[in-house]
N, C-alpha and C positions, 0 to 999 in steps of 0.2 A: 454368606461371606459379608463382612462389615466392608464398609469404605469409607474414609475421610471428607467431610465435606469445609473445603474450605474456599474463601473469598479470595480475588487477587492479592490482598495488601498482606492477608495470612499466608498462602504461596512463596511471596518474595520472604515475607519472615522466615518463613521454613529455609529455605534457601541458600540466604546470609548468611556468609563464611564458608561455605564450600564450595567445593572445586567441580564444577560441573562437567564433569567431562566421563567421556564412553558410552553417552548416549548412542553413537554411531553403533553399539558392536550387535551383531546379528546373533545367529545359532551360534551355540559352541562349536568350535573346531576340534583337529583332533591336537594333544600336546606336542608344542614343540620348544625345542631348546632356548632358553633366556640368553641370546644375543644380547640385548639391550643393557648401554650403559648407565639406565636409570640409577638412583640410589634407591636400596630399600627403601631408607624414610619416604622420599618422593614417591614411590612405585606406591606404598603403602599408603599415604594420602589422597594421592588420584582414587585408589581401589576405595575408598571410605567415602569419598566425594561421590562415586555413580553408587553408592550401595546407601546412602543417605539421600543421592535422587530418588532411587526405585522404590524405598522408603515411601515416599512421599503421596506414591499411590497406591490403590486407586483413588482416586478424586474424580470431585463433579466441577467443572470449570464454568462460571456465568458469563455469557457470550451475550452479550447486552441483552439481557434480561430473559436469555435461554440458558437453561441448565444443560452441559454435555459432560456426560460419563465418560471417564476414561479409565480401565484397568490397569495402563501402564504407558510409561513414557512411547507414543509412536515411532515405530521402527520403517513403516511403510506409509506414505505422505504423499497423497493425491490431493494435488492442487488445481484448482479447475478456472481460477482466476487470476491474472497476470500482475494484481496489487496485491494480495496476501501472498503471491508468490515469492516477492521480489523480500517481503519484510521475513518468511519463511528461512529462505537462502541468508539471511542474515544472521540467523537462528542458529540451527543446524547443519550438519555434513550435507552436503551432494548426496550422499550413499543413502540418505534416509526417503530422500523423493523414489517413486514409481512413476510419477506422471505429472506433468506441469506444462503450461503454453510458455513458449520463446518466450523469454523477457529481456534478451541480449545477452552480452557476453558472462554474466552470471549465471545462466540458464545452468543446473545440474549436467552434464554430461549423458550420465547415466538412467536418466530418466526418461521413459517417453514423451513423445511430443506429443500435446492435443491443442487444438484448436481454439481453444480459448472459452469465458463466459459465454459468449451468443450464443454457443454449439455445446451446450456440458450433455455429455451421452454417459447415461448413468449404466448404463449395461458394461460399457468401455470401462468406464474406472472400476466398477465392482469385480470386473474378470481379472483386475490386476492386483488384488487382495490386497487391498488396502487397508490399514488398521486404524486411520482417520482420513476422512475427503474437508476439504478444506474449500470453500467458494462463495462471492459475489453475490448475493440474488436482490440483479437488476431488472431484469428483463421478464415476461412472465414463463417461456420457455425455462428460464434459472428456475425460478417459483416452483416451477412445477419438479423439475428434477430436483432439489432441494430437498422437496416433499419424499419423494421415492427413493433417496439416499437415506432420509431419516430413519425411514419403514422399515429399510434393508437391517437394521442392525448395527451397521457401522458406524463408530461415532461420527458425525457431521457438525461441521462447524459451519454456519453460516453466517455472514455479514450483511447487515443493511444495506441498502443502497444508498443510503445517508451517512455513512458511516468514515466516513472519505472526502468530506469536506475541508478538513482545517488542519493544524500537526496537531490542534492535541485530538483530533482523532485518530490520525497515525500512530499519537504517544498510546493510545491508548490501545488502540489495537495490536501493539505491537504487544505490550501487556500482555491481552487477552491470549495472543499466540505463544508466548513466551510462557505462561501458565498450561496452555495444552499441550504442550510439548516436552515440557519440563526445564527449561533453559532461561528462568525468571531472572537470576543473576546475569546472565545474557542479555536478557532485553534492557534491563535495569540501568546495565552500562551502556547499552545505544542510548535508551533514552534521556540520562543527562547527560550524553554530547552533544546530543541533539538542541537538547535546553539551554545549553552554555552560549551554545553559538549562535542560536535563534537571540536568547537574550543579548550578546554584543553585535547584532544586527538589528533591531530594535532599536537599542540606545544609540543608535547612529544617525537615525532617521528624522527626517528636516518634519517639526510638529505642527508647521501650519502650513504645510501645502498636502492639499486634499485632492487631486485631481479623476477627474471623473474618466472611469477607464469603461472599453468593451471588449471582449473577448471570445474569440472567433475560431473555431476549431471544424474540421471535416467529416464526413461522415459516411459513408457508402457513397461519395462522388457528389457530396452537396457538403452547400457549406452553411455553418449554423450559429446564431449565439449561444454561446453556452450558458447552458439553465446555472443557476445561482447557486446551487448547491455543490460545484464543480469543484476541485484542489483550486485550482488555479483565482478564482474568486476569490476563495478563500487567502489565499496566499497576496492578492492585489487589496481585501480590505486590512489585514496585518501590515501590511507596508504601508498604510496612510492612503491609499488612494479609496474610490466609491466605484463598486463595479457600477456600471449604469444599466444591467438587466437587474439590479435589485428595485428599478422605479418602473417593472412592467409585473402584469399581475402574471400568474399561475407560475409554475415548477419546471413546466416542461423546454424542450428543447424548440426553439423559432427560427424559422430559417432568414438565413443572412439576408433580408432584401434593402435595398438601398434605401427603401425609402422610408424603413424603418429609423435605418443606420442616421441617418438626416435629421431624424424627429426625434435622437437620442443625443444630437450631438456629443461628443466622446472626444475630451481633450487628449487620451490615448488608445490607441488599440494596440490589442497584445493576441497573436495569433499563435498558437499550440500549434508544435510542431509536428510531423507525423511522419512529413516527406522530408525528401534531402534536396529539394527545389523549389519551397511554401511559394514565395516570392512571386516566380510562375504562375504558380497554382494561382494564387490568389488575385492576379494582375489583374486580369479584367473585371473583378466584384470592388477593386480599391479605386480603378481608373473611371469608373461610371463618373459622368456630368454631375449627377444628382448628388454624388459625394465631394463634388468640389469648395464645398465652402464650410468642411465640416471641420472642426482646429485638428483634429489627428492626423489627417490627411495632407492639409493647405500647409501643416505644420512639419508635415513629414516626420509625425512621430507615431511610427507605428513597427514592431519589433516580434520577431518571432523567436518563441522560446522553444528548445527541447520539453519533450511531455516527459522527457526520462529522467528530469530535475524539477519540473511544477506543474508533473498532474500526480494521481492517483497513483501510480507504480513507481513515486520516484524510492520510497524507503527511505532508508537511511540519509539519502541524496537530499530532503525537501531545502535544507536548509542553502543548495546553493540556491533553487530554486527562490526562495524567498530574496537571494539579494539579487539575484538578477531580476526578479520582478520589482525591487525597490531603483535599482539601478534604470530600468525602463519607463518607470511611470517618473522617476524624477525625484523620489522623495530620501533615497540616499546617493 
């Protein structure tokens, strides 16, 4: 059997001008009566639109710099990570997940729940016949299920760990899923809304104040600077500010100690939010002596964002993230 192989930007071409829609339908039914006030014409276009999708493959989709085969638009959609999840549901019906972790009131209804990246148990998704597993690999437990997802057969889409840093890696991931699923005109339209608005928030923002930011987020009951490569980084050097974990060396994650916090000084801190009481949480690592003469603190500017608008899961959402992190550091 032949297969198409083509590129994201030949994808969206292929694409162009139709009507994507009936991705959602499963097995045939048995026939029933055409209640439906559709018009032929209409009825007949829709039906030319998903018959011009299924068209389209099989194809081989490049997932940064991995080739994944797919024989046909995915009907079954195991998502094993809470960020391609979130951009996933933006995509396509509810009806097409089997499995995905909570990502809020978005979450598919009808799909099961698992546990999220830390815990991907590749036995669990493969019992639930998935015809793509979709996930994350951050951690090396991912790494390794990743690998054993691939082996299985099923197509596997895997994300960097890097991959998650800034919108246009969102923009683009969003792409990359919007090609494996077959829903490119779909992504096409998030992703210039997303551009529009990103661009009239940009052009708003004050061009000579740079303020030097830190960003503080939780972790299994400790509290950490977040490594550099974070959304939320990302999101604070777009808006004009200077994360100030970009002037410490390696990638990894450092835990919040004051005394680092002190020898960073940070005209802002910006703490990711996780709990529905940070404030709390974080009273005693902000109240320490050692941090009193640090300008974020003596300054009383320091601000907790939702992670479900500017970290990694926000979607579609990054761009309020983006003005409220302009809005906190000061620079709109």
């Amino acid at each position: 059997m032949t297969h198409t192989v083509l590129s994201r930007r030949a994808l969206r071409a292929l694409a162009a001008g139709t009507l994507v829609l009936g991705l959602g339908l499963g097995a045939c039914s048995a026939p029933k009566e055409n209640t439906s006030t559709e018009s032929p014409a209409a009825s007949a276009s829709a039906s030319q639109g998903a018959e011009d999708t299924a068209a389209a493959f099989p194809r081989d989709v490049d997932v940064h710099g991995q080739s994944v085969h797919l024989d046909a638009a995915p009907q079954r959609i195991a998502v094993a990570s809470p960020d391609a999840a979130v951009l996933l549901a933006a995509l396509v019906d509810g009806e097409r997940f089997v499995a995905t972790p909570d990502f809020g009131p978005e979450t598919p209804a009808g799909a099961t729940r698992i546990p999220g990246s830390h815990t991907v148990d590749p036995e669990q998704l493969l019992s639930m016949e998935p015809d793509l597993v979709v996930l994350t690999s951050r951690h090396g437990q991912e790494k390794d299920a990743a690998s054993m997802l691939q082996s299985s057969g099923v197509p596997t889409v895997v994300m960097p760990s890097d991959a998650w840093s800034s919108i246009d890696d969102l923009k683009e991931n969003l792409s990359i899923l919007g090609s494996v699923v077959g829903a490119e005109e779909k992504a096409s339209e998030l992703n210039d809304s997303i551009q529009s608005k990103r661009e009239e928030i940009t052009a708003s923002l004050k061009k000579d104040t740079h303020p030097r930011v830190l960003t503080l987020m939780a972790h299994g009951g400790k509290k950490m600077l977040m490594p550099k490569s974070t959304m939320l980084n990302g999101l604070v050097r777009e808006a004009g500010g200077v994360p100030a974990i970009d002037e410490q060396g390696g990638h990894g994650v450092l835990p919040a100690d004051p005394e680092v916090i002190a020898e960073m000084k940070p005209d802002v801190i910006l703490v990711q939010q996780f709990t529905e009481n940070p404030e709390a949480e974080y009273r005693e690592l902000l109240e320490s002596p050692v941090l009193a003469d640090v300008p974020a603190v003596k300054d009383h500017r320091v601000s907790y964002l939702p992670v479900s608008t500017s970290g990694e899961t926000a979607g579609v959402a990054i761009t309020e993230g983006l003005e409220q992190v302009g809005k906190a550091i000061g620079t709109l």
